[in-house]
LOPA-919924 format. One record per residue (C-alpha): residue in three letters; residue number from 1; x, y, z. Coordinates in Angstrom, 3 decimals, padded with zeros to 6 digits. Example, Ala and Ser with C-alpha at 12.3 -4.5 7.8 and 13.67 -1.06 7.14 Angstrom:
ATOM   code   pos          u          v          w
ATOM    ala     1    012.300   -004.500    007.800
ATOM    ser     2    013.670   -001.060    007.140
% end
This chain:
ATOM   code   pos          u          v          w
ATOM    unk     1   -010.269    004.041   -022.477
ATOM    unk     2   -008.145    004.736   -025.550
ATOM    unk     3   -008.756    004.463   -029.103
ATOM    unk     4   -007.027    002.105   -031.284
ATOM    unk     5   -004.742    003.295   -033.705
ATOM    unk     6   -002.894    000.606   -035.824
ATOM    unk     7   -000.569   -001.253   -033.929
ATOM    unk     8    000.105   -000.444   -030.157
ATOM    unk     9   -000.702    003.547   -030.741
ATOM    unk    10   -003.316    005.020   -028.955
ATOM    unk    11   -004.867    008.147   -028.676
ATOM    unk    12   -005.617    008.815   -024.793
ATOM    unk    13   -007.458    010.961   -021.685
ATOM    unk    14   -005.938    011.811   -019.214
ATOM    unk    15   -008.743    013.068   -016.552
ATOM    unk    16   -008.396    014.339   -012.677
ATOM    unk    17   -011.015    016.104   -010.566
ATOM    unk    18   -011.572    019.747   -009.815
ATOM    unk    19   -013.731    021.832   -008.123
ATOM    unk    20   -015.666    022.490   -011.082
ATOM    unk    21   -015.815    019.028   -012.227
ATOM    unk    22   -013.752    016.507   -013.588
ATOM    unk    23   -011.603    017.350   -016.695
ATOM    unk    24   -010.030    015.622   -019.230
ATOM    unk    25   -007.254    016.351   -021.680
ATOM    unk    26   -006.040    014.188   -024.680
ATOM    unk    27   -002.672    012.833   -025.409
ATOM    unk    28   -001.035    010.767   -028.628
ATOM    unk    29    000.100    007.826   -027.164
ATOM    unk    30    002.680    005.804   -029.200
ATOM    unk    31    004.521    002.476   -027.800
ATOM    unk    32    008.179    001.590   -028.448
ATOM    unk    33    008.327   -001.791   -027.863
ATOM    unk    34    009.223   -003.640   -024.435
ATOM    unk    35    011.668   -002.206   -021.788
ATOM    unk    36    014.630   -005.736   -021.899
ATOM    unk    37    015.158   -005.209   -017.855
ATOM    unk    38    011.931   -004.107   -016.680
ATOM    unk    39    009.625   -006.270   -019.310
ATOM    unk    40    007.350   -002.979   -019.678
ATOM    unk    41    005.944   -001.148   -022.693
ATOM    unk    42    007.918    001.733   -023.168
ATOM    unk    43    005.178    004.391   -024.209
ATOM    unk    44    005.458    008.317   -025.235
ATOM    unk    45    003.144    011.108   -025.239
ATOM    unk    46    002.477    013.999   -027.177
ATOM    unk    47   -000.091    016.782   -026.240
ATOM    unk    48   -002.209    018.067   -024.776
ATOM    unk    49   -005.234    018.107   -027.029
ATOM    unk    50   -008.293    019.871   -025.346
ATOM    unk    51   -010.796    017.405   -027.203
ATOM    unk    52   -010.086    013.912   -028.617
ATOM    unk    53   -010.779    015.479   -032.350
ATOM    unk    54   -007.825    017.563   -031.930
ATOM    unk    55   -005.536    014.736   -031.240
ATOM    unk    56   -007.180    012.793   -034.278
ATOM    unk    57   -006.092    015.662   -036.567
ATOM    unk    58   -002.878    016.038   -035.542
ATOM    unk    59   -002.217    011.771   -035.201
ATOM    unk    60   -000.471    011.008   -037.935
ATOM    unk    61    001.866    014.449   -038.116
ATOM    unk    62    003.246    013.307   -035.029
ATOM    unk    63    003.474    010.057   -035.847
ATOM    unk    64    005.387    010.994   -038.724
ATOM    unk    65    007.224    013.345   -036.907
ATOM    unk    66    008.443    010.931   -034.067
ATOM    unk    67    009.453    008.043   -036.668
ATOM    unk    68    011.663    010.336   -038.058
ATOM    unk    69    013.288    011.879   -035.000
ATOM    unk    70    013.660    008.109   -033.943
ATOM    unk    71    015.427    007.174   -037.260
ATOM    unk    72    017.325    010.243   -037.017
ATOM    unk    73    018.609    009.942   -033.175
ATOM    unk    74    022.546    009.232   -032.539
ATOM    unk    75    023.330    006.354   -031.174
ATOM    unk    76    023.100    006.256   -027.565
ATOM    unk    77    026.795    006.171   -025.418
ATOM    unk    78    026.774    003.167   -024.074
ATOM    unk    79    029.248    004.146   -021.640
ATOM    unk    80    026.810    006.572   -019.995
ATOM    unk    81    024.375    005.649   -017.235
ATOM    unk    82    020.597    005.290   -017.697
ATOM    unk    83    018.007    006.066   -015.258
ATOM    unk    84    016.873    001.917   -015.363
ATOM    unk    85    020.605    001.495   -014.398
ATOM    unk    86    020.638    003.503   -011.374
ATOM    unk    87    017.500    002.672   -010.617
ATOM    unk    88    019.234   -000.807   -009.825
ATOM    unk    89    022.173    000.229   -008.548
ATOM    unk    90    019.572    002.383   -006.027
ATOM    unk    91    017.744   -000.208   -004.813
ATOM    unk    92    020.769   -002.410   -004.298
ATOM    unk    93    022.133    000.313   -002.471
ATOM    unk    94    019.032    000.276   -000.258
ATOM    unk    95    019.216   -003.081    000.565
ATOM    unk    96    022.429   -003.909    001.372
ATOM    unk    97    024.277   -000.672    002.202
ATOM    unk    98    026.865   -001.682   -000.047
ATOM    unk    99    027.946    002.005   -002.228
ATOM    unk   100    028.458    001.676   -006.342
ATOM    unk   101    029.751    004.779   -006.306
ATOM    unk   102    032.203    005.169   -003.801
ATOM    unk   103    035.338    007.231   -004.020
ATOM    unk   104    038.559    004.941   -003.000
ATOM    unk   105    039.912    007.950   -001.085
ATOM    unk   106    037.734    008.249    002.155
ATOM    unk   107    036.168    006.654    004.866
ATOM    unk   108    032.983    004.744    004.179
ATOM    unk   109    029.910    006.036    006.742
ATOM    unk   110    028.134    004.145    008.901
ATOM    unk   111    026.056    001.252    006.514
ATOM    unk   112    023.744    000.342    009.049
ATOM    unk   113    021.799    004.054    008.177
ATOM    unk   114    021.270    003.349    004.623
ATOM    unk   115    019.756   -000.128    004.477
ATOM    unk   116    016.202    000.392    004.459
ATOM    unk   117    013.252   -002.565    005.782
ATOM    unk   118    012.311   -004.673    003.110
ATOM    unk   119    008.784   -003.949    002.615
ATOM    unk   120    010.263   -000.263    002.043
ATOM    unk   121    012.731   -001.855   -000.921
ATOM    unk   122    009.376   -004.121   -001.788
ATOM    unk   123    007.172   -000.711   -002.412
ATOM    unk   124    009.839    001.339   -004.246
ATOM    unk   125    010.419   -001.404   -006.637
ATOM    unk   126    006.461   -001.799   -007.050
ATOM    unk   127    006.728    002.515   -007.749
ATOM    unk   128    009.432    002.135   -010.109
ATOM    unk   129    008.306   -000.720   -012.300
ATOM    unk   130    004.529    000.731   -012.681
ATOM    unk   131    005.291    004.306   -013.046
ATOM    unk   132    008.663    005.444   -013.397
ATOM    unk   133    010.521    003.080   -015.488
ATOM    unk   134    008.679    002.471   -018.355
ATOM    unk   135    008.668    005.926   -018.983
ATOM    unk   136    012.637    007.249   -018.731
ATOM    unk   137    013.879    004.107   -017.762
ATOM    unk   138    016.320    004.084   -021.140
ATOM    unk   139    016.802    007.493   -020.905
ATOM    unk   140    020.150    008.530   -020.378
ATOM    unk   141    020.380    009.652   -016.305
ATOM    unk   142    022.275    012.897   -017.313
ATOM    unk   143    019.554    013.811   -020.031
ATOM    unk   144    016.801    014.000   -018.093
ATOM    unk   145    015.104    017.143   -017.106
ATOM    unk   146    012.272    018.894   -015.274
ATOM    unk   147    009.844    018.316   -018.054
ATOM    unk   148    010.454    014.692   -017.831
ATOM    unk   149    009.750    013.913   -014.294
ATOM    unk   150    006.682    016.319   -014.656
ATOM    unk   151    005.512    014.002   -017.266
ATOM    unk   152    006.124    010.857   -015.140
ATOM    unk   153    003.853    012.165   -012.708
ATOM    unk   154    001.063    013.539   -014.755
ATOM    unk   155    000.905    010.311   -017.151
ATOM    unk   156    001.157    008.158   -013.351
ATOM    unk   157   -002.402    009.378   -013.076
ATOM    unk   158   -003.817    007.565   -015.851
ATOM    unk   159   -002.914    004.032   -014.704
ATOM    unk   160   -003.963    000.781   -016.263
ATOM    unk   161   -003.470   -002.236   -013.622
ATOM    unk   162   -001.914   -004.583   -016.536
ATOM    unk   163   -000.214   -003.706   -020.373
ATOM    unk   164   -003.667   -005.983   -021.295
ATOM    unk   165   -006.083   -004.720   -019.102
ATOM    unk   166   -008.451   -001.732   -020.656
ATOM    unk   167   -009.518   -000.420   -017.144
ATOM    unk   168   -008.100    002.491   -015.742
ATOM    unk   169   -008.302    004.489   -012.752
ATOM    unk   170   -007.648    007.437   -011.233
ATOM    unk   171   -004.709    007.121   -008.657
ATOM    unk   172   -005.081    008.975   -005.168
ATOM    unk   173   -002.838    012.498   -004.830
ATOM    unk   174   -001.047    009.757   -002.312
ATOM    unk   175    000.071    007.569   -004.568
ATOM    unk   176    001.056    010.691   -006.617
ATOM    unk   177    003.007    011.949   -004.173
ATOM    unk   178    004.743    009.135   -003.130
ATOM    unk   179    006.245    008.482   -006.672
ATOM    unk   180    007.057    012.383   -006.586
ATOM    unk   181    008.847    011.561   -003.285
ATOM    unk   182    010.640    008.311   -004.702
ATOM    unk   183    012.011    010.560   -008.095
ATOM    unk   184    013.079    013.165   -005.396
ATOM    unk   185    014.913    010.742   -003.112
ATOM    unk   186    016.865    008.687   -006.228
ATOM    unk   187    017.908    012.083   -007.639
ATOM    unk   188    019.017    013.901   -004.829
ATOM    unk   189    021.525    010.780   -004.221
ATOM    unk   190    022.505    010.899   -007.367
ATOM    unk   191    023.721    014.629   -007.069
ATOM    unk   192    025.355    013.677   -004.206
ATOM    unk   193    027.068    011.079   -005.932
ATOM    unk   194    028.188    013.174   -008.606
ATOM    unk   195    026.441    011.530   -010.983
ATOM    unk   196    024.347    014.478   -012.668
ATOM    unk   197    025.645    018.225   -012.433
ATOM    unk   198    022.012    019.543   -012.421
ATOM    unk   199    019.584    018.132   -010.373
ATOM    unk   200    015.524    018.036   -012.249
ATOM    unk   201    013.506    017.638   -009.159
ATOM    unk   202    014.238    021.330   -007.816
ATOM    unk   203    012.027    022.476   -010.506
ATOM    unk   204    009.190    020.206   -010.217
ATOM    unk   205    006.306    020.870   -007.821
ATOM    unk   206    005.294    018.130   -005.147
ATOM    unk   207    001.662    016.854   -006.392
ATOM    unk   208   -000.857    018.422   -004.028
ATOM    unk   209   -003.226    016.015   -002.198
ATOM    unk   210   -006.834    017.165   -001.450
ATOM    unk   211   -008.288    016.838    002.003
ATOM    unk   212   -009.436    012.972    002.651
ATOM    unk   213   -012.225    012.169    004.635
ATOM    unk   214   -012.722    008.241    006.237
ATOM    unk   215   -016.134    006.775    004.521
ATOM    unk   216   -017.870    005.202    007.516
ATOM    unk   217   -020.484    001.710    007.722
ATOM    unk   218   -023.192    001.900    009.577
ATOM    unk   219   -023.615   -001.078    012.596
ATOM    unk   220   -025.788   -003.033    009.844
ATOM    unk   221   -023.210   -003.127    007.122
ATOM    unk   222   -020.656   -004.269    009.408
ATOM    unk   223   -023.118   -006.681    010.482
ATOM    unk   224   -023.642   -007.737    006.725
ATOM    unk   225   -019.900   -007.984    006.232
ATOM    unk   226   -018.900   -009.963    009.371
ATOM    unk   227   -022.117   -012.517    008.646
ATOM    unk   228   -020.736   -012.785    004.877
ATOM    unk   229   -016.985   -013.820    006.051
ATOM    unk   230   -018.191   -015.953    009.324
ATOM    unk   231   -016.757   -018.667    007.881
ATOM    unk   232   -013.550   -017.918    006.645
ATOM    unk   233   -010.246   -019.074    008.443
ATOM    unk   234   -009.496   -015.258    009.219
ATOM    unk   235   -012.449   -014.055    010.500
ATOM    unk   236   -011.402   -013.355    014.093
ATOM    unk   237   -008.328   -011.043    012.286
ATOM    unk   238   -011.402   -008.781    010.655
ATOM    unk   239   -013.527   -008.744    013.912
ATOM    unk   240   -010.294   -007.514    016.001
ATOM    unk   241   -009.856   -004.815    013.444
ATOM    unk   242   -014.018   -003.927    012.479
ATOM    unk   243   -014.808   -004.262    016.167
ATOM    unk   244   -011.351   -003.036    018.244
ATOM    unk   245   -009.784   -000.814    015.317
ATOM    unk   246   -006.452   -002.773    015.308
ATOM    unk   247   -004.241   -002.041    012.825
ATOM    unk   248   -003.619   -004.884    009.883
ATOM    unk   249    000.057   -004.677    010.718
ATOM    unk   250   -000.632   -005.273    014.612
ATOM    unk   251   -002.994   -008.153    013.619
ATOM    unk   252   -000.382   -009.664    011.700
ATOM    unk   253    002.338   -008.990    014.414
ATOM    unk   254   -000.218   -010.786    017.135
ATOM    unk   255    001.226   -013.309    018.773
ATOM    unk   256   -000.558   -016.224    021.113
ATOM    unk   257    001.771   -014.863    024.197
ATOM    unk   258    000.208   -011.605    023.773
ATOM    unk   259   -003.296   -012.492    024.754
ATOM    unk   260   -004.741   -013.944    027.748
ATOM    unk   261   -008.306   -015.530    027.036
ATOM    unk   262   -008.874   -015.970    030.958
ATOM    unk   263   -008.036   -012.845    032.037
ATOM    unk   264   -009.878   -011.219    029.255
ATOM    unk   265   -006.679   -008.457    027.798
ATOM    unk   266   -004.275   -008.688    025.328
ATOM    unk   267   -001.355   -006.315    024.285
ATOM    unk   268   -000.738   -005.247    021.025
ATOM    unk   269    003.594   -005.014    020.516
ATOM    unk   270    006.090   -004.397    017.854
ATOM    unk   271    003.246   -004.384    014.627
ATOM    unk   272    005.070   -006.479    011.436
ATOM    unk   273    004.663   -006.569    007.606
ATOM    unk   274    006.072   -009.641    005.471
ATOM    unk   275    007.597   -008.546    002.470
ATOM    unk   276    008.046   -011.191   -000.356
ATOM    unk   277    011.324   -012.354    000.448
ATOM    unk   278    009.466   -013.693    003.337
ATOM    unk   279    011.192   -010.828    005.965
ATOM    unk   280    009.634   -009.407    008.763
ATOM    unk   281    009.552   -005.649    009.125
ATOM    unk   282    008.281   -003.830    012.297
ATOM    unk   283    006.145   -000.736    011.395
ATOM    unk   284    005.131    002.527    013.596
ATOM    unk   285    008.029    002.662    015.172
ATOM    unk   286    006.952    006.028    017.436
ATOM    unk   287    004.301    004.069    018.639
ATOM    unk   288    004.467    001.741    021.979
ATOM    unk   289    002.907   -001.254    022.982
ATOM    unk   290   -001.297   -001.517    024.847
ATOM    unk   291   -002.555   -003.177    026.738
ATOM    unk   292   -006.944   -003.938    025.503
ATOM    unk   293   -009.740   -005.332    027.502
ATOM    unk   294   -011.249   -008.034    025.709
ATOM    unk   295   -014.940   -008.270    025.762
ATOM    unk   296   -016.371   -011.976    026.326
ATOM    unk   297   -017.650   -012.081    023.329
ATOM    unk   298   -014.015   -011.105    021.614
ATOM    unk   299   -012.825   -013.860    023.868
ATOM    unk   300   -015.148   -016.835    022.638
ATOM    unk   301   -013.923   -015.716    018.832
ATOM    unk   302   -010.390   -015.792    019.796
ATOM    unk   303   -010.930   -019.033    021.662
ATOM    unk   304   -013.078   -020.368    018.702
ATOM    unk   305   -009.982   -018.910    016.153
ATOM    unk   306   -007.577   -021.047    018.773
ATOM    unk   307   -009.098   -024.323    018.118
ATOM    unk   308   -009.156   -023.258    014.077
ATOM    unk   309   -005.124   -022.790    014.273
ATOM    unk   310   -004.560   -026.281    016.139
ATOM    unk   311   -006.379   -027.817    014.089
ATOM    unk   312   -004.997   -026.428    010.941
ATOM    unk   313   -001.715   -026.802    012.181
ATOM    unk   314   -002.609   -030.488    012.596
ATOM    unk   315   -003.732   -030.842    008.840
ATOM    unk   316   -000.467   -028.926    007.497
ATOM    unk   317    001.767   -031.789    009.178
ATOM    unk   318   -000.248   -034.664    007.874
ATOM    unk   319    000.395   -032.826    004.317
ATOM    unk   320    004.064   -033.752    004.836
ATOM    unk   321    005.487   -031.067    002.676
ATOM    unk   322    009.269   -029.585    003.057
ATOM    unk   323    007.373   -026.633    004.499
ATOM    unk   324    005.937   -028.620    007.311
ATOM    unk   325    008.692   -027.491    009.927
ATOM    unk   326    008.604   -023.981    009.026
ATOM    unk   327    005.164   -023.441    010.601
ATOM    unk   328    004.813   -020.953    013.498
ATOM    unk   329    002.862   -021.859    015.789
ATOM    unk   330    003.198   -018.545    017.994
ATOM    unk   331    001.498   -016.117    015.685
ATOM    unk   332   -002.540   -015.864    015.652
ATOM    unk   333   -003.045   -015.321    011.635
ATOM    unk   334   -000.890   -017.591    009.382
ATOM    unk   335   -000.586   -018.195    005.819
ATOM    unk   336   -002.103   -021.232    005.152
ATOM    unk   337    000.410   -022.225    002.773
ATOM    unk   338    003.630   -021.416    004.187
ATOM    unk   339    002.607   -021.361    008.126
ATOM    unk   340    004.448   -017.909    008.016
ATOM    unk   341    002.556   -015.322    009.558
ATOM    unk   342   -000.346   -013.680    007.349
ATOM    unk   343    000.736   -010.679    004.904
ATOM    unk   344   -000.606   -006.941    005.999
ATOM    unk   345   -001.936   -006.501    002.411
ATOM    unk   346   -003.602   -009.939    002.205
ATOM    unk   347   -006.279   -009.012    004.381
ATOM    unk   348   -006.825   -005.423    002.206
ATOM    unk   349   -006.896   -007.228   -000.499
ATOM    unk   350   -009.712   -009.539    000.787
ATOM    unk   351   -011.397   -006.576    002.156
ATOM    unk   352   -011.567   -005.250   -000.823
ATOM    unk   353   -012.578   -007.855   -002.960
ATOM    unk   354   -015.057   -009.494   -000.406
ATOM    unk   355   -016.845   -006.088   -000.802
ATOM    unk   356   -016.938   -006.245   -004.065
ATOM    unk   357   -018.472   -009.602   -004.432
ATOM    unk   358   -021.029   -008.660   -001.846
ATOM    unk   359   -022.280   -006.004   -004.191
ATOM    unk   360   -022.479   -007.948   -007.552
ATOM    unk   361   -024.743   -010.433   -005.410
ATOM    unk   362   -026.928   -007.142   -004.703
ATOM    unk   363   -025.986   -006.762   -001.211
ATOM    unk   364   -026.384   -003.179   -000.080
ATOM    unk   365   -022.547   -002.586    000.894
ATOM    unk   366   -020.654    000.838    000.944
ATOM    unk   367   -017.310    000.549   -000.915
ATOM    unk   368   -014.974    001.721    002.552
ATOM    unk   369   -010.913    001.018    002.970
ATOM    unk   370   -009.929   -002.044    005.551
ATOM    unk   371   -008.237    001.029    007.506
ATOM    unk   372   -011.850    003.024    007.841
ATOM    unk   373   -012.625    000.775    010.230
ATOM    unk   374   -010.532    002.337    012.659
ATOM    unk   375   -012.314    005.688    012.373
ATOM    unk   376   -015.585    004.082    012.957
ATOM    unk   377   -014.444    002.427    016.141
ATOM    unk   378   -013.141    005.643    017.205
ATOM    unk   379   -016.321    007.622    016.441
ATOM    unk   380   -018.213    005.045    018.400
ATOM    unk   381   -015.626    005.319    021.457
ATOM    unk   382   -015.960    008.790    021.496
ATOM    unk   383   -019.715    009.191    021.817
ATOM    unk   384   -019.288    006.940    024.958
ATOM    unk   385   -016.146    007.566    026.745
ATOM    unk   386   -013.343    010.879    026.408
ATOM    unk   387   -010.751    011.575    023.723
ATOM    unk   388   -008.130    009.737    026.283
ATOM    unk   389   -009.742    006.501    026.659
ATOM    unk   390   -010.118    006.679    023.362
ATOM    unk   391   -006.461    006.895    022.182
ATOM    unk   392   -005.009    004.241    024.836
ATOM    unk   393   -007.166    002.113    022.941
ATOM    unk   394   -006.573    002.735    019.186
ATOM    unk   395   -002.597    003.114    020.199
ATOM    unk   396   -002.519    006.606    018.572
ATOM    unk   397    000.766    008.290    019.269
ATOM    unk   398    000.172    011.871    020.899
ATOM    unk   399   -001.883    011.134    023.298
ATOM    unk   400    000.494    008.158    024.421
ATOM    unk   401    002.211    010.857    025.838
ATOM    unk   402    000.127    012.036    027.896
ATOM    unk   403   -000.665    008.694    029.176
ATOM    unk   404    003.392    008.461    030.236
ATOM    unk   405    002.541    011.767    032.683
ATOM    unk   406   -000.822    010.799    034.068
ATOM    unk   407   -000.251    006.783    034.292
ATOM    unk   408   -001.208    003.940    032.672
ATOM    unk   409   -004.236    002.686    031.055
ATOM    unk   410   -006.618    001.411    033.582
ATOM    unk   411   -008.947   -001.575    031.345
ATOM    unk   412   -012.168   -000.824    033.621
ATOM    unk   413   -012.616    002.299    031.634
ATOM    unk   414   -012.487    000.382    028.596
ATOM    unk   415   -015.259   -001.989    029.090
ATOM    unk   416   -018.154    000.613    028.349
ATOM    unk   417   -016.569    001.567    024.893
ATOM    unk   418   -015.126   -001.298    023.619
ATOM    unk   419   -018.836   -003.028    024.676
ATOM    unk   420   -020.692   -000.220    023.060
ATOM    unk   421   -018.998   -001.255    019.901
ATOM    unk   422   -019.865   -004.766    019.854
ATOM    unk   423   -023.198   -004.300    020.820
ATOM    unk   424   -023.814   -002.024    017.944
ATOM    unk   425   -023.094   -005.402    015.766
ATOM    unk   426   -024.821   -007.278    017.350
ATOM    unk   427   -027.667   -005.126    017.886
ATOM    unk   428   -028.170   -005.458    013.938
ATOM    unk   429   -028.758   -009.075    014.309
ATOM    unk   430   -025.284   -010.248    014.142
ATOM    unk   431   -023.683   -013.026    016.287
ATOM    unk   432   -020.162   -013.861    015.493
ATOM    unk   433   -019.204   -017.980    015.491
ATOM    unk   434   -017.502   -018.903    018.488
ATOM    unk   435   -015.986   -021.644    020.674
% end
């Protein structure tokens, strides 16, 4: 957490963990009012100080130093292009197809290649507004350099979740890179485009991203976790994914015609994301549909969650609201407020903060992402059944292929895997609500 300097000036740390430890290096943080497109602080750096005394001693020489570069500075051309500029002209470009910058001479290509899904548009927006434009987003597009873009990302890794809020956190070399791979993609295009004569991101390095390895709960904390959310509208969507390792996106893709309760199987298809504008995007698009065995206890949830939606679906049309017709019916998970199907990162976002809740009450609870699960139902698989059986059921993509030479997924040699799961849960004294 910064100190407070005067106005909006802070002096800052900027840590990140090594082998030997975590370090932390100081910077002179001074704020230049709000961004007018992007509604952001715009915020500089100077440094870096190896200790926060250093960056004391030197506060108010910089300070003095950067008023008077500022009251010195040109004004800017307003006939050249700034990076927030492109940066909308990018993502317009992205989701429609439609080119700013073409030539009149020429043949336009083929649009259809450059409109990207909308949860794509929806995540490069989220990259840009956090982490990217409040930086050089009034920086003139031509101006910027190497130095710059290596700032954005080592100033991305001190990262405040509001302007207000004093808690920061350290972001994954993930989310790193992904910013580093956003800043490469938007200036490579605009190369292309003719729109800089030197391009910055050939001289910065790609962030480099440690080794992860999947935390795990053990059958009682999944046990603690189901018997905390029993009641909640989508429990059957965290039991599919705790107990059968289904994707979020395939649980919110799930439709009623994809399961039949009497013959005990269901078939995870095309998995879906809903972006904000309310569109649909398929995701995994190398991977192909499966076919499950349902346990009976699986079935009496689902049957149990069945009776939940029609009833549901009955209060929402008593409500009356201009809404009411745009309920769908077909999908197992919906938004209670909409009818729409339920968003991908709603249910990490409960995950998450249903764990954390747990643990203020003083529930024993390791802290574990909603995609973890999947490695823990594959761990269990694999102590009872092969590495084949195994991948029919999680839907992983290599081994798909071997499937397509050998046949298709018989669901007998399911049943001893996808049991041994379950009874791990329920061994630990949990018994999900059912029909």
């Amino acid at each position: 957490m910064g100190t407070k300097k005067k106005d909006l000036e802070y002096i800052v740390p900027v840590r990140w963990n090594t082998k030997e430890g975590q370090q932390t290096k100081w910077y002179i943080q001074l704020s230049y009012g709000r961004d007018p497109v992007t509604k952001k602080r715009r915020r500089k750096r100077f440094g870096p100080y190896l200790t926060y005394e250093d960056a004391a001693d030197n506060y108010y020489e910089v300070l003095a130093k950067a008023h008077k570069e500022k009251k010195g500075e040109p004004k800017r051309n307003t006939s050249s292009l700034t990076f927030g500029e492109f940066a909308e002209q990018f993502i317009k470009f992205k989701r429609t197809g439609e080119d700013p910058w073409k030539r009149k001479r020429g043949r336009s290509r083929n649009r259809k290649s450059r409109i990207l899904k909308a949860s794509t548009i929806q995540g490069y927006e989220s990259i840009l507004k956090t982490h990217i434009l409040p930086e050089i987003g009034d920086r003139q597009l031509n101006e910027i350099n190497d130095e710059d873009l290596d700032d954005v990302i080592d100033f991305a890794s001190y990262h405040r979740k509001s302007d207000d809020s004093e808690e920061e956190r350290q972001l994954s070399g993930t989310s790193l890179e992904r910013i580093y791979a956003l800043l490469r993609l938007m200036f490579n295009l605009a190369m292309k485009k003719k729109l800089i004569s030197v391009n910055p991101i050939l001289a910065v390095e790609a962030p480099e991203i440690e080794s992860f390895t999947a935390k795990l709960w053990t059958p009682k904390e999944k046990a603690l976790f189901l018997e905390e959310i029993k009641n909640y509208r989508l429990f059957a969507a965290y039991w599919l994914m705790i107990t059968h390792g289904a994707r979020r996106s395939e649980v919110a893709g799930l439709k009623w015609s994809y399961v039949e309760l009497e013959a005990g199987a269901m078939t995870y298809q095309a998995p879906i994301v809903v972006a904000d504008e309310g569109a649909e995007d398929t995701l995994k698009s190398g991977s192909e549909e499966k076919t499950i065995w349902l346990p009976p206890l699986t079935v009496e949830v689902l049957k149990g969650h069945k009776k939940l939606c029609e009833k549901e679906a009955s209060k929402f049309n008593e409500i009356g609201t201009k809404k009411t017709n745009e309920i769908n019916s077909e999908f197992l998970f919906r938004q209670w407020t909409t009818g729409k199907p339920v968003r991908a990162d709603t249910l990490s976002q409960y995950f998450t903060r249903k764990i954390k809740q747990m643990q203020a009450q003083g529930i024993e609870i390791s802290t574990i992402r909603l995609h973890d699960n999947r490695h823990g139902v594959s761990k269990t698989i694999r102590q009872s059944s092969d590495n084949l059986v195994a991948s029919r059921i999680l839907g992983h993509k290599k081994p798909l292929t071997t499937e397509q030479h050998y046949g298709h997924t018989d669901l007998e040699e399911q049943h001893e895997p996808l049991q041994a799961v379950i009874d791990e849960i329920t061994e630990s004294g949990f018994i999900p609500p059912t029909s």
